[in-house]
C-alpha positions in Angstrom: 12.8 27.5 21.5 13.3 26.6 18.1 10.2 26.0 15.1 10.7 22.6 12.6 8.0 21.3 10.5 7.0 17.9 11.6 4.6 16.1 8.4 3.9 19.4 7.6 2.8 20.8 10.8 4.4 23.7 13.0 5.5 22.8 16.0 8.0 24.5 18.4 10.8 22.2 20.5 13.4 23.3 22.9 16.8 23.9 21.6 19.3 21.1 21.6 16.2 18.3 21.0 17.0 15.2 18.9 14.6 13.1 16.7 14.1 10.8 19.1 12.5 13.5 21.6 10.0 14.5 19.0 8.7 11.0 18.1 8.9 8.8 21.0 7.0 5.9 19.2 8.6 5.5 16.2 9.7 2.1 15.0 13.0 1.0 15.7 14.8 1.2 12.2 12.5 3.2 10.5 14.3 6.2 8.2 12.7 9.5 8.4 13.3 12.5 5.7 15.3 14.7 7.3 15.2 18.6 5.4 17.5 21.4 6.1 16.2 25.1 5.5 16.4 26.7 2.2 19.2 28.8 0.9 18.6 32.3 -0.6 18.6 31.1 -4.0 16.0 28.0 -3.2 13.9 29.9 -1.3 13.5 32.5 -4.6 11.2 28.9 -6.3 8.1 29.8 -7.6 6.1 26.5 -6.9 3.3 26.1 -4.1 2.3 22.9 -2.6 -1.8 22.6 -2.5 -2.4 19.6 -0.3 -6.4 18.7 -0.9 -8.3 15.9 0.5 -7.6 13.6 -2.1 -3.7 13.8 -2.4 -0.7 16.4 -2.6 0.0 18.5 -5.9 2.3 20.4 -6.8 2.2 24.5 -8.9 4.5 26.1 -10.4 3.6 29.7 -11.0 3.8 31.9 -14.2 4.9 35.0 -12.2 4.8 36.3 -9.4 2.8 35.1 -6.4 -1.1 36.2 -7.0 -2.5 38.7 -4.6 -5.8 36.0 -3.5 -3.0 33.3 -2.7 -2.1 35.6 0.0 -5.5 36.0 1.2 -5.7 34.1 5.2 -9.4 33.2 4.4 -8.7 31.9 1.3 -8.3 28.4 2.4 -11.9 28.2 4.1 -13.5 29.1 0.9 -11.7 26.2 -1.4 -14.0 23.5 -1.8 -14.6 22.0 -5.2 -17.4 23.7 -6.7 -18.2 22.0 -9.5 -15.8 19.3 -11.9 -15.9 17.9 -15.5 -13.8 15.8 -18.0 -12.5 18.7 -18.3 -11.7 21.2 -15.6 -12.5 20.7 -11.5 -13.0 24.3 -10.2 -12.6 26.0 -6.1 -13.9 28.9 -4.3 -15.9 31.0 -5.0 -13.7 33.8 -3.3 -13.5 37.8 -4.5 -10.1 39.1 -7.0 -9.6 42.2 -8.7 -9.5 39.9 -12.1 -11.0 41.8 -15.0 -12.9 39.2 -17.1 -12.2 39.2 -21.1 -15.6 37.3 -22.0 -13.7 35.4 -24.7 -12.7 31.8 -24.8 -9.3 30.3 -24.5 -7.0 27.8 -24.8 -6.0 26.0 -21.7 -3.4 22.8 -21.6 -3.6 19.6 -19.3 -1.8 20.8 -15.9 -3.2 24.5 -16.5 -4.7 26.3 -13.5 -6.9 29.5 -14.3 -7.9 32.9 -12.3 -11.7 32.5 -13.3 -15.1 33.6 -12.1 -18.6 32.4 -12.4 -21.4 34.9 -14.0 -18.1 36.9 -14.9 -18.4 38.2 -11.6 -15.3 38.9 -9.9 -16.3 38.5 -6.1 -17.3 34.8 -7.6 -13.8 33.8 -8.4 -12.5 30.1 -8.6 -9.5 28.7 -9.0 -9.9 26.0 -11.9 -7.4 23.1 -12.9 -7.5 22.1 -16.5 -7.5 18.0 -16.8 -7.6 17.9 -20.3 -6.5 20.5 -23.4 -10.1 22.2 -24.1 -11.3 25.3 -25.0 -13.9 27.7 -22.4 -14.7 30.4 -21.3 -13.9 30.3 -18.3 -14.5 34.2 -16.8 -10.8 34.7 -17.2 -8.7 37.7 -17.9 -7.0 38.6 -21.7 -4.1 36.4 -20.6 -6.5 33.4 -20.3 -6.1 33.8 -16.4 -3.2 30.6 -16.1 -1.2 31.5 -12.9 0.6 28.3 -13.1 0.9 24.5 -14.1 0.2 21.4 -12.2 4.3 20.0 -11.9 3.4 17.1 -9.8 0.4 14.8 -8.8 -1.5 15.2 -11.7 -3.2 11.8 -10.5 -5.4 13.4 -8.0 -7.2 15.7 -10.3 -8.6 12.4 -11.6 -9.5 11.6 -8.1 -11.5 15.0 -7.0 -14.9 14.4 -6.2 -17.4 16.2 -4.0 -17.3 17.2 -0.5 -13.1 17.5 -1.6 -11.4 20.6 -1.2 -7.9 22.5 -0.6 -6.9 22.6 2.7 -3.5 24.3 2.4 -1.1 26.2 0.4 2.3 26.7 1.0 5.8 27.2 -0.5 7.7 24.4 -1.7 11.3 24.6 0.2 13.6 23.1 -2.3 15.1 19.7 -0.7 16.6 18.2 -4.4 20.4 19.3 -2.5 20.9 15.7 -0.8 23.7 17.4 0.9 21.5 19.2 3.0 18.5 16.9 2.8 18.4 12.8 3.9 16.9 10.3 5.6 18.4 8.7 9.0 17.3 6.1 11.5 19.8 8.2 14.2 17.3 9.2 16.9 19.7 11.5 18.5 20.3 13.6 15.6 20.1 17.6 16.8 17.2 19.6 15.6 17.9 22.9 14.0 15.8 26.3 13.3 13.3 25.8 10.4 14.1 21.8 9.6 11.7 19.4 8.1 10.8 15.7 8.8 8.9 13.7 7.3 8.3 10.7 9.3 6.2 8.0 7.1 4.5 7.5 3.6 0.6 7.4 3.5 -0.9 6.3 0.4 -4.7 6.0 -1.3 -5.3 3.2 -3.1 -6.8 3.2 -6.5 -10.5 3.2 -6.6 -11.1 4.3 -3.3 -11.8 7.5 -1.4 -14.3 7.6 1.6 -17.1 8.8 -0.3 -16.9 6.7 -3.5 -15.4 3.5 -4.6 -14.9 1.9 -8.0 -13.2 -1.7 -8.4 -11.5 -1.5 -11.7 -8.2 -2.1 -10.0 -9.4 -4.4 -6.5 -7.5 -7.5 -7.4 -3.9 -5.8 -8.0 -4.7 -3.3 -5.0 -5.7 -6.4 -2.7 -1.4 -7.1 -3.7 -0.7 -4.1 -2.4 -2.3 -4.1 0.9 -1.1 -7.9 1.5 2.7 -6.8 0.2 2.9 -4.0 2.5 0.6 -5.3 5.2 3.6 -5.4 7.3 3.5 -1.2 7.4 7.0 -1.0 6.6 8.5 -0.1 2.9 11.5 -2.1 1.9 13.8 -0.1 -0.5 15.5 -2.7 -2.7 16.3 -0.1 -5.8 16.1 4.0 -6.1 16.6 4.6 -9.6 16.0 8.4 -10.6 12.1 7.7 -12.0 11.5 5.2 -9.1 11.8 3.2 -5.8 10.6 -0.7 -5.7 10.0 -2.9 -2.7 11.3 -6.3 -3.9 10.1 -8.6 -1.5 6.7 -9.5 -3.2 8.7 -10.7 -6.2 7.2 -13.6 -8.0 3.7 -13.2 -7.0 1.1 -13.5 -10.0 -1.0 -9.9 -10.5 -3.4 -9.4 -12.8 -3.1 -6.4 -15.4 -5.8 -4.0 -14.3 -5.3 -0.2 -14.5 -2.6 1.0 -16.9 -2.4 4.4 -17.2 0.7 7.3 -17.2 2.8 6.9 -14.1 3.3 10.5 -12.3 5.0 11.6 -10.0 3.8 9.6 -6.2 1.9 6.9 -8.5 2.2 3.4 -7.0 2.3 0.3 -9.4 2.5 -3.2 -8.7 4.7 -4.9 -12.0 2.1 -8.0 -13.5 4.2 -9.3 -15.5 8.1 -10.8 -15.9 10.8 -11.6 -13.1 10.2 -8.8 -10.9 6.3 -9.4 -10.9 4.8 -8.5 -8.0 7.0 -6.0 -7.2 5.6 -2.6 -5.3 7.1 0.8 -7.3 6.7 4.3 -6.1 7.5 7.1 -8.5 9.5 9.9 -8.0 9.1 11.7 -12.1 6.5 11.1 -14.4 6.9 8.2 -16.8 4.8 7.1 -20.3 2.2 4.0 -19.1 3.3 0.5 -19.8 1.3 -2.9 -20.0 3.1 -4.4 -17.4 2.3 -2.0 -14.7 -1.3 -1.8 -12.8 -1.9 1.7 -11.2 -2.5 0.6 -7.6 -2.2 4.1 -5.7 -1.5 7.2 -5.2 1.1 8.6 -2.5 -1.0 11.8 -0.5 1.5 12.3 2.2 5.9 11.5 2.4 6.7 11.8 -1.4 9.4 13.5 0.2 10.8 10.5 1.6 10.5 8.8 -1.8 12.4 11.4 -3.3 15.3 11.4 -1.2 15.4 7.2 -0.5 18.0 5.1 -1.0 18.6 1.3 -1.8 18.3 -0.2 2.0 16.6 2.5 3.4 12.9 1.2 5.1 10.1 3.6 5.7 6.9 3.5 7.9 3.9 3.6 5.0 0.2 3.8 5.4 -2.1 2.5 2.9 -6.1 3.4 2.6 -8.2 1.8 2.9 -6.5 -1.0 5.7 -7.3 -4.2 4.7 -10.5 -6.6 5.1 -9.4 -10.2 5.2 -11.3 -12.1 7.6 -9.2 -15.6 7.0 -8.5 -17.0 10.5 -10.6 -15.0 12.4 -12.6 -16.3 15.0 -16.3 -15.8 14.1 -17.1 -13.6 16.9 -14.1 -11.5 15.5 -15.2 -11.1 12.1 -18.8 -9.6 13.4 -16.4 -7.3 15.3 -14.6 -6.4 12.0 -17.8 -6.1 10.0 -19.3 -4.0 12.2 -16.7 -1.8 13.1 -15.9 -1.6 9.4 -19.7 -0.5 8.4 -20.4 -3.7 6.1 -22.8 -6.7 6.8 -21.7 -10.3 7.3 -23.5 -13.5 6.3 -22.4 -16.7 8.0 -23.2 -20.4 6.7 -23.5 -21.3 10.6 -23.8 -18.5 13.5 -22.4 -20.8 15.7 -19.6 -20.6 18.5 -16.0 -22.1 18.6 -15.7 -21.4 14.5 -13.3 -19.7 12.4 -13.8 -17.8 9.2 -12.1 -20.4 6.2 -13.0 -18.8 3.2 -14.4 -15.1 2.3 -16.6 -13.5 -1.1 -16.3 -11.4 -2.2 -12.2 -11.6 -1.5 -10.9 -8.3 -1.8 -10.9 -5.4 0.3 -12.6 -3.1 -2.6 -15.4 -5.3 -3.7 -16.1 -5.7 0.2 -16.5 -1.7 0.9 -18.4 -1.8 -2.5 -21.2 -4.0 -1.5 -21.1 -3.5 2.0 -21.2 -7.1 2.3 -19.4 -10.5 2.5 -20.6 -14.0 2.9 -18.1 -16.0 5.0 -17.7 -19.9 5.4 -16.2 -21.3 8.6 -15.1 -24.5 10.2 -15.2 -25.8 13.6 -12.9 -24.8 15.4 -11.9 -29.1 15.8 -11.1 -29.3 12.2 -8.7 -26.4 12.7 -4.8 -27.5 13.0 -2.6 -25.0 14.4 1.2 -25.3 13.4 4.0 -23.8 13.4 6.8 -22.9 10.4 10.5 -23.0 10.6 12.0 -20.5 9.1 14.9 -19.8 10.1 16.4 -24.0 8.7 13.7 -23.8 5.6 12.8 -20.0 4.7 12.5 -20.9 0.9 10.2 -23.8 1.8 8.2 -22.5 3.9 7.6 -19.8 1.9 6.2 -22.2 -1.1 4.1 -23.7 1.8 2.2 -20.7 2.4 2.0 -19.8 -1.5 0.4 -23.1 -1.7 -1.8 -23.3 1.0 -3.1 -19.7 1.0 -1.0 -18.8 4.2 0.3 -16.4 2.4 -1.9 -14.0 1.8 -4.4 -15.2 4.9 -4.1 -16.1 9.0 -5.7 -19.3 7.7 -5.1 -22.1 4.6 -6.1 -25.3 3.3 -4.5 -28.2 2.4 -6.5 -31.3 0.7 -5.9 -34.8 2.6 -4.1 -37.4 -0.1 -3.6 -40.2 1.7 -3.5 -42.0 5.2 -1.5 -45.3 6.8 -0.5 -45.8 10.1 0.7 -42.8 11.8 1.5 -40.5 8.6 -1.1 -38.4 6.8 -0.2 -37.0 3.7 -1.6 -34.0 1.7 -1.4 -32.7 -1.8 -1.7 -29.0 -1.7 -2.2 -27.5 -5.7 1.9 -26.6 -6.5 2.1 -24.3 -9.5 4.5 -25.9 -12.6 7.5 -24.7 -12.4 8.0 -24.7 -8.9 11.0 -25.0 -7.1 11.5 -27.3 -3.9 15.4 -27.6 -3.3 16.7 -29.6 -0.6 16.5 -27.9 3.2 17.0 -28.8 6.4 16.6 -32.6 5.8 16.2 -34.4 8.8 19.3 -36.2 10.4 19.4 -39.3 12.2 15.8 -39.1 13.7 12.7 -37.7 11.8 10.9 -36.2 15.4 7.7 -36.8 16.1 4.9 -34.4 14.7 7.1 -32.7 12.1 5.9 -31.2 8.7 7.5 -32.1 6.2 7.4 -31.3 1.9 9.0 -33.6 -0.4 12.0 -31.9 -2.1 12.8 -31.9 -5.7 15.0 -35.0 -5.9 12.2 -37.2 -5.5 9.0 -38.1 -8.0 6.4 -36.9 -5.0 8.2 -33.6 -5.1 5.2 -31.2 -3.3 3.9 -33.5 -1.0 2.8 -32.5 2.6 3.4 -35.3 5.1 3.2 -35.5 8.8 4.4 -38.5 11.1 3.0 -38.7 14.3 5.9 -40.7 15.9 9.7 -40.6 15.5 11.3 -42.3 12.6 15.2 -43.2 11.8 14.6 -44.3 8.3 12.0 -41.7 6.8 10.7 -38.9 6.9 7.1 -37.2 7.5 5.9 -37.8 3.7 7.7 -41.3 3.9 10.7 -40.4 1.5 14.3 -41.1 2.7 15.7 -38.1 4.3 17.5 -36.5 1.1 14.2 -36.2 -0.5 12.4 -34.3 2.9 12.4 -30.4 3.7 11.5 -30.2 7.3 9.2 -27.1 7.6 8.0 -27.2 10.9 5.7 -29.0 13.5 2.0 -29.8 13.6 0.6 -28.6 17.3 -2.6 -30.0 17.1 -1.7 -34.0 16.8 -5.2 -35.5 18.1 -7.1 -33.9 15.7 -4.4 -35.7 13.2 -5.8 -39.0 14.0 -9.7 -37.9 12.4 -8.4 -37.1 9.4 -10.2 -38.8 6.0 -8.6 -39.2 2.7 -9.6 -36.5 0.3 -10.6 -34.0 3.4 -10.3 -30.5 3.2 -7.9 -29.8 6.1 -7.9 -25.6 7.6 -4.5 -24.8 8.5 -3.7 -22.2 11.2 0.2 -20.8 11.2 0.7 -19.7 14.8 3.7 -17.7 16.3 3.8 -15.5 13.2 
């Protein structure tokens, strides 16, 4: 038998297993962080991983390892006992600190020997958030044992009922030689590896017990960028990793503050807007950036990613859109998800169109949402083509709301015949190049949008029968994109002018 770490837990595997033997389930593709044992001269580092409840962080010491770190029943005895704009103190527990009675002067990152009452079987270990001055019960050094190196973000996010639930010597992984990620399943455990199999993040604002919504618009972008539990490396820099695939997607400026180590920003403003960044070194704040969350679990992973690589990530809280649900379905979600529901008509055979408040935060804030639905006859299921038209597809679903939802709206323009046209909001600046233009025969039922070389450019059309000459928003067959095929045709034929129509992408 052999002992690894697997996401920080001890576990013992036969000699000779792989990767694959240890994680049966996980996805195709996916890389995991792969770190070999220490040497002698990394294992001689002086920091300590303290993984709380509300994230990871990461001490360096002063010296040498205190005598209470050592302590077994240390870690039952290290909830937060009390926390300021200043300081967030844990324990009490008993030292063999001699308090000085005398105030000191303690930096942002600090953490401090103290005790209450200057009591030493009352000791706490106290993290300085700010530079301040206190007495704090400490010794005549002042008490500092070390600095916070890493994850200074969750001291801001300590609140009661948090506490630290272990403590732990960093191994030193920076040696990429030795440490990596891989997607090879069959690559041979050794004595005392590490893997790290996914990233799990907390969004800003939220932790079980308390939620604030300064940031719930530019979080909402995170949990519909990453929905897809997968993290797309497109860039590893050495401050950062960014998921590109978001790109171009407005976000509104919210929460700009320093980016640390494990922060996660979504950029708000320029090219690359919309982009998801994870950091791997603090950086100064910037106006562009909106703090969106915090990594609690994997930075390892981020650390040692490179450009291609795709990991499995976790984001809390999961999301709350109730688009495209079936009405019965959304009770289910409301109830299971501990908020109440108001409906405009309880009755059967709806769906859910439209959703307030709209993001996940301001939901789990009020513990309530007021949905509107449809009949489930005014519903058109479709389907999208994206393999001839990815790029206009994807402008479809900007512009209908598909998107971001499992359901979208389209206003009805204009009606003749057997072609109903629709004129969904396009933003200026939009681009609709030509793609996948029909040839010889426009088929029956296709959806079409009315390409850039053509006055109607934007236009949504549908044409219930074949046509040789045009195309489903009646434009010659340059100036049509094919983008799929309307599955509901009869409910076509009820259609008004200036209707709201509820769209329903199926096969997605």
């Amino acid at each position: 038998m052999i002992t690894i770490q697997l996401d920080g837990e001890r576990r013992e595997v036969g000699a000779g297993s792989t990767l694959g033997s240890i994680l049966p389930g996980h996805p195709e593709g996916c890389a995991v962080a792969v770190i070999r044992p220490a040497t002698q001269q990394q294992a001689e580092t002086k920091n300590l991983a303290l993984s709380t409840s509300a994230g990871e962080i990461t001490l360096e010491l002063t010296g040498s390892t205190p005598a209470f770190l050592l302590d077994p029943t240390l870690l039952s005895r290290l909830a937060l006992h009390w926390e300021d704009r200043y300081s967030a103190s844990f324990g009490h527990f008993p030292s063999d600190l001699r308090p000085e009675r005398k105030p000191h002067l303690y930096q942002a990152g600090d953490v401090i020997l103290g005790c209450g009452g200057y009591d030493r079987e009352r000791s706490y270990l106290i993290v300085a958030k700010t530079r301040h001055s206190a007495d704090h019960g400490a010794d005549e050094t002042g008490g500092v044992i070390g600095r916070i190196v890493s994850g200074r973000a969750v001291l801001d996010r300590w609140t009661t009922g948090d506490r630290i639930t272990k403590i732990e010597p960093v191994i030193s992984w920076a040696d990429t030689s030795r440490s990596f990620t891989t997607t090879d399943m069959s690559f041979v455990l050794e004595e005392g590896l590490c893997v790290v199999t996914s990233i799990r993040v907390m969004a800003q604002g939220y932790t079980p017990d308390r939620i604030t919504i300064d940031a719930a618009a530019s979080v909402e972008h995170l949990l519909i960028a990453l929905e897809s539990g997968r993290y797309v490396v497109g860039r590893a820099t050495s401050t950062h990793i960014l998921d590109e695939r978001a790109f171009g997607t407005d976000v509104p400026a919210q929460y700009s503050h320093p980016r640390r180590e494990g922060t996660v920003t979504v950029r708000t403003s320029g090219s690359s807007r919309g982009g998801c960044y994870i950091y791997r070194a603090d950086v100064p704040s910037i106006p562009s950036h909106s703090i969106v969350g915090q990594v609690v679990h994997g930075i390892e992973l981020v650390k040692l990613a490179q450009a291609g690589d795709v990991f499995v990530i976790d984001i809390q809280p999961q999301r709350i859109d109730l688009l495209g649900f079936p009405l019965e379905k959304a009770k289910e979600c409301a109830l299971a998800r501990g908020f109440a529901l108001t409906v405009d008509k309880d009755e059967a055979s709806r769906l859910v169109v439209s959703q307030e408040p709209g993001t996940t935060l301001d939901v789990l804030h009020e513990r309530a949402a007021t949905v509107t639905t449809a009949p489930m006859a005014k519903v058109i299921d479709i389907e999208l083509d994206d393999v001839h038209a990815p790029v206009s597809c994807d402008v479809f679903r900007r512009v209908t709301g598909l998107k971001e939802h499992d359901a979208g709206m389209m206003p009805a323009f204009f009606t003749f015949d057997d072609v109903i046209l629709f004129k969904p909001p396009i933003p200026s600046g939009t681009a609709i190049y030509p793609e996948n233009c029909p040839v010889g025969t426009a088929p029956a039922a296709a959806l079409a949008i009315t390409n850039d070389s053509r006055k109607g450019a934007g236009l949504v059309g549908v044409r219930l029968s074949a046509n040789k000459e045009f195309g489903p928003t009646s434009e010659p067959f340059e100036g049509t994109n094919i983008i799929g095929r309307v599955i509901d045709t009869e409910k076509l034929k009820t259609i008004q002018e200036r209707e709201r129509v509820y769209i329903r992408e199926v096969g997605r």
